[in-house]
C-alpha positions as CSV (number, residue, x, y, z in Angstrom):
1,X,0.0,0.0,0.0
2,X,1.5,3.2,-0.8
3,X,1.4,6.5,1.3
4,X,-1.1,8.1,-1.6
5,X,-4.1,5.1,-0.8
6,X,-3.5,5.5,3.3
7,X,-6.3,6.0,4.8
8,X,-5.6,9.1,7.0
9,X,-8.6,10.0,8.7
10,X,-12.7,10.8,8.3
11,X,-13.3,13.6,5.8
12,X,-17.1,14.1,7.0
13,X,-20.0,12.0,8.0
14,X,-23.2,11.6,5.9
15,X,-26.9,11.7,7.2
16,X,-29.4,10.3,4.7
17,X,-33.1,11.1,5.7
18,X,-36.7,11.0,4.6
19,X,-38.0,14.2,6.2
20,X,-35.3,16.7,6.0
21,X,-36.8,19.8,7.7
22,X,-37.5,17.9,10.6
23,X,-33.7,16.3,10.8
24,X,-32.4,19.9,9.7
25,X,-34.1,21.3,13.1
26,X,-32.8,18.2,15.2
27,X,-29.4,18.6,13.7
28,X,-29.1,22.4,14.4
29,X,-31.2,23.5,17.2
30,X,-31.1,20.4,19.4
31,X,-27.9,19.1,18.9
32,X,-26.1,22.8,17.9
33,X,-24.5,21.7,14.5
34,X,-23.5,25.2,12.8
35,X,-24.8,24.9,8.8
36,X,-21.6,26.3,7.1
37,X,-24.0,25.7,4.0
38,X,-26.8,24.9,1.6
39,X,-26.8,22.1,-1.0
40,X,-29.6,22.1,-2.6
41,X,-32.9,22.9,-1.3
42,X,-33.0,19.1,0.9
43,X,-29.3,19.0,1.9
44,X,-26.9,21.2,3.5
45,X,-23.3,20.6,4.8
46,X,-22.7,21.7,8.6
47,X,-19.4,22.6,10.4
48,X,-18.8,19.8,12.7
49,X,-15.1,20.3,14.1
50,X,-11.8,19.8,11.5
51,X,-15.0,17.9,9.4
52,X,-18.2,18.1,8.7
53,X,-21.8,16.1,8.5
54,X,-23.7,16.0,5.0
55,X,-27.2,15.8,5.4
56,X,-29.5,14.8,2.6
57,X,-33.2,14.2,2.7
58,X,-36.0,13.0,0.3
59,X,-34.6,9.1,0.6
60,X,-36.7,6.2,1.6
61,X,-37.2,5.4,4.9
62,X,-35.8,2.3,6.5
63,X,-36.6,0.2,9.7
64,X,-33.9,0.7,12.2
65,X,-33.4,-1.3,15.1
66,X,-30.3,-1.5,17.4
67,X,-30.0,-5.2,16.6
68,X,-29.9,-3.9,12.5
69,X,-27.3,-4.0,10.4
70,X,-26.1,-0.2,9.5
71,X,-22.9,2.5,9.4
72,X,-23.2,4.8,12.2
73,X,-21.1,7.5,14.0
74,X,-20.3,8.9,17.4
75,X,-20.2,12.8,18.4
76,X,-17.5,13.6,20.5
77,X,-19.2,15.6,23.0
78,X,-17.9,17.5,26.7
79,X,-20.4,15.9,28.8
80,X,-22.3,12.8,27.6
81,X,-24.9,13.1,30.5
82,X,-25.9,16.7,29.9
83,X,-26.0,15.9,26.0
84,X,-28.4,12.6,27.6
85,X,-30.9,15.3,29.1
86,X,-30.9,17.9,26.8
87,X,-32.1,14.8,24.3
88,X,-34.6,13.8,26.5
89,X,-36.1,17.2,27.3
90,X,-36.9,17.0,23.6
91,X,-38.4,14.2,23.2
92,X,-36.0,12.3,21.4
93,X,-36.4,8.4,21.4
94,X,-33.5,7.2,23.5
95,X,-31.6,3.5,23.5
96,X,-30.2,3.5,26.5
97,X,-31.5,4.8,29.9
98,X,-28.8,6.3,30.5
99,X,-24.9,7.3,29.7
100,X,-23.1,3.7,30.0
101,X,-19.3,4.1,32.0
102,X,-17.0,2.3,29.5
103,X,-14.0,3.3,31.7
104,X,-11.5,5.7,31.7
105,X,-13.8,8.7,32.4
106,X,-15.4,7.9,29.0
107,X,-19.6,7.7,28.8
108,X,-21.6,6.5,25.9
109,X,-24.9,6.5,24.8
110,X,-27.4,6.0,22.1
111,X,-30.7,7.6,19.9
112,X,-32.2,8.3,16.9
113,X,-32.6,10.9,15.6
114,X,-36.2,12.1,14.0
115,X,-35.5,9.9,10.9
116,X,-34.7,6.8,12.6
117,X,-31.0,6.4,12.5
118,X,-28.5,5.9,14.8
119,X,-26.8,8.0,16.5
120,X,-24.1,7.5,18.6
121,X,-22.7,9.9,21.2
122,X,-19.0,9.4,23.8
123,X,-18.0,11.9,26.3
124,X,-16.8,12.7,29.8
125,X,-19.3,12.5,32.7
């Protein structure tokens, strides 16, 4: 393998949804992704660290369950149990009933988000 094929890192992650105004308000006002900008009128690109997350509605909805089959992602977040309740509060569908300790000062959880997939979030206490 040479140095030009290396896999060096994540370039952005990709949301695909059915309903994108309603993933576009999850996306930005509950979880506080900036937009850096517009793709079309069902797809933007927010800022999301060095990267980014694509997200593209008008695709067919799929059944998602944790035991399916499916790419997914984790946020790196300060504070996985204040991330935990500010989910709840609205009314997001939650995995797991609570952060799970994974050791190390690390905490991880689960949801979905208003489309149905998976989302995936690690953090300190």
């Amino acid at each position: 393998m040479s140095d030009q094929t290396r896999i060096s890192g994540v370039a952005f992650v990709s949301v695909y949804v059915d309903d994108y105004k309603k993933a576009f308000k999850f996306y930005s006002l509950i979880l506080g992704l900036e937009k850096q900008f517009d793709m079309g009128d069902n797809a933007c690109f927010f800022k999301m660290g060095p990267n980014g997350l694509y997200l593209q509605g008008l695709n067919k909805p799929a059944e998602y369950t944790p035991e399916t089959m499916r790419s997914g992602f984790a946020l790196s977040i300060q504070s996985a149990s204040e991330m935990y309740e500010q989910l709840v509060t609205h009314g997001t569908k939650m995995i797991h009933e609570e952060p799970m300790d994974m050791g190390h000062g690390d905490f991880w959880f689960q949801c979905y988000d208003p489309c149905g997939n998976i989302i995936e979030f690690l953090g300190g206490k």
